[in-house]
Residue, then its C-alpha position, 0 to 999 in steps of 0.5 A: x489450542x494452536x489457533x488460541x495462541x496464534x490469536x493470542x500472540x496476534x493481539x500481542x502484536x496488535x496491542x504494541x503497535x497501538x501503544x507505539x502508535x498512541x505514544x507517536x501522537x502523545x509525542x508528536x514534534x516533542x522530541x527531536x531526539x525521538x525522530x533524529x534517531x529514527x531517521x538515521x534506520x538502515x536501509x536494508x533489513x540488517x545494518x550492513x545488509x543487502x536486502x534494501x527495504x521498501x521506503x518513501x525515497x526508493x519507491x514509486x506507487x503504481x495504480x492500475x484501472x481502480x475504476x468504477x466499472x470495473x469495481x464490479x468484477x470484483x468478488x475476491x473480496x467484499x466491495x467496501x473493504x477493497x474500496x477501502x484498502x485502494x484508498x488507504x494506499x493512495x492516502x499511504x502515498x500522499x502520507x509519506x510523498x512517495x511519487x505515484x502513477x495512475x493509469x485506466x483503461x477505456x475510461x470513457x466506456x463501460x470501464x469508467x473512471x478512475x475512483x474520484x477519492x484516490x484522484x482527490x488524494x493524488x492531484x499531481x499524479x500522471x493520469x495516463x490514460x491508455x487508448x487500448x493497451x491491456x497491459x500498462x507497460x505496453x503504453x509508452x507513457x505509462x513506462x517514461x512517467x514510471x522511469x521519470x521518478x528515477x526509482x527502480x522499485x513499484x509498489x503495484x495494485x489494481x484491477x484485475x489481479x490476473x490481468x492488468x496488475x499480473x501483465x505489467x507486474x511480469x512486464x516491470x520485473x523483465x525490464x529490471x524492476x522490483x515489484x511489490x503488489x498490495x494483494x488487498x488493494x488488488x481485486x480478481x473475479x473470484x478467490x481461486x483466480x486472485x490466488x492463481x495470479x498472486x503465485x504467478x507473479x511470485x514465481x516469477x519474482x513480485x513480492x506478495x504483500x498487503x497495504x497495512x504491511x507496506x504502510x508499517x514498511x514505509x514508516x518502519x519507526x513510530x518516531x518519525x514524523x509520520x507516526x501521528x499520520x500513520x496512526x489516524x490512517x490504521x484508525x481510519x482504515x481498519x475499525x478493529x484497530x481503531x476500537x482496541x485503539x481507543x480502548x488503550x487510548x482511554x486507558x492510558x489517559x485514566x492514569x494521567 
């Protein structure tokens, strides 16, 4: 029965999210009003606060070795919804033009190249690649194109979770950081060494979190001009969405 309602309420959720997200297209650049109000949302989590929430203008996007030798070390996850969540978040990043940074390791040998769809999305990003350093932050240029955004919170995935996202996650919280890591966007060798890595890094202080998750986090409110944007992205990249989506979509319009 408890899995019954926690089904339910979970659809509940699922469904206002596709009616406000089907209303952010149906209203899109129709209302100023709509995005004005939007816009003027605190900055922390409760008006007066002092938890600051993660937004387009305080973060910066951190991909490390999403490459294509290294996908196959991959097998916490199925290899088509990985790939799938590392592109939904460079597409999150170019959305709301939050700054990026990408950084491989050996790219010239077995690891590959970094995935040519997140560099299609994120041509001015700094590629930085690193001539043997197996933690980022280890690599000057990875730290000074980091520090050059100015902003002192990194939202952080890569290849593998337990090593190159854990190393420069522990690295980044030593030296004042805030660290946000996509743990769908993140991929380890098996489950139990992704679980492992995840509470390691929270332990110390990361916070653990997932791309739709920071996706809703960098929008926050369906008026904003990314609602539209938004919407197509969740449609894209989670067919569940996408086919419930269409249904109330169908539906809505039947009324008209």
């Amino acid at each position: 029965m408890r899995g019954r309602v926690s089904t339910w309420v979970a659809g509940l959720c699922v469904v206002s999210l596709l009616g406000s997200g089907y209303s952010a297209w149906t209203r899109a650049g129709a209302t100023p009003g709509l995005q004005d109000s939007a816009s003027k949302t605190s900055p922390t989590w409760a008006p007066g606060g002092k938890r600051e929430r993660w937004t387009p203008d305080n973060c910066v996007f951190a991909f490390i070795d999403h490459q294509t030798g290294l996908m196959n070390l991959v097998d916490s996850a199925r290899s088509t919804e990985f790939k799938s969540m590392v592109i939904a978040l460079a597409k999150t990043a170019k959305l709301h033009k939050v700054p990026s940074v990408i950084t491989t390791s050996a790219e010239t040998g077995p690891n590959g190249p970094f995935l040519p769809e997140v560099l299609a999305l994120l041509p001015d990003a700094p590629l930085i690649s690193r001539p043997g350093q197996i933690n980022a932050w280890e690599n000057a240029d990875f730290v000074e194109a980091i520090r050059k955004t100015g902003r002192k919170k990194i939202v952080m995935s890569g290849i593998t979770t337990d090593v190159c996202v854990a190393f420069a996650a522990l690295s980044a919280l030593d030296a004042g950081y805030e660290v946000y890591v996509v743990v769908d966007a993140s991929g380890s060798m098996n489950a139990d060494t992704q679980t492992a890595s995840l509470m390691r890094m929270s332990d110390a202080g990361a916070i653990m979190g997932t791309w739709f998750a920071i996706a809703c986090e960098m929008l926050y409110d369906w008026r904003n001009p990314a609602g539209p944007g938004s919407a197509q992205l969740f449609i894209e990249h989670m067919p569940a969405y996408a086919e419930v989506y269409h249904s109330h979509k169908a539906q809505a319009e039947a009324k008209k």
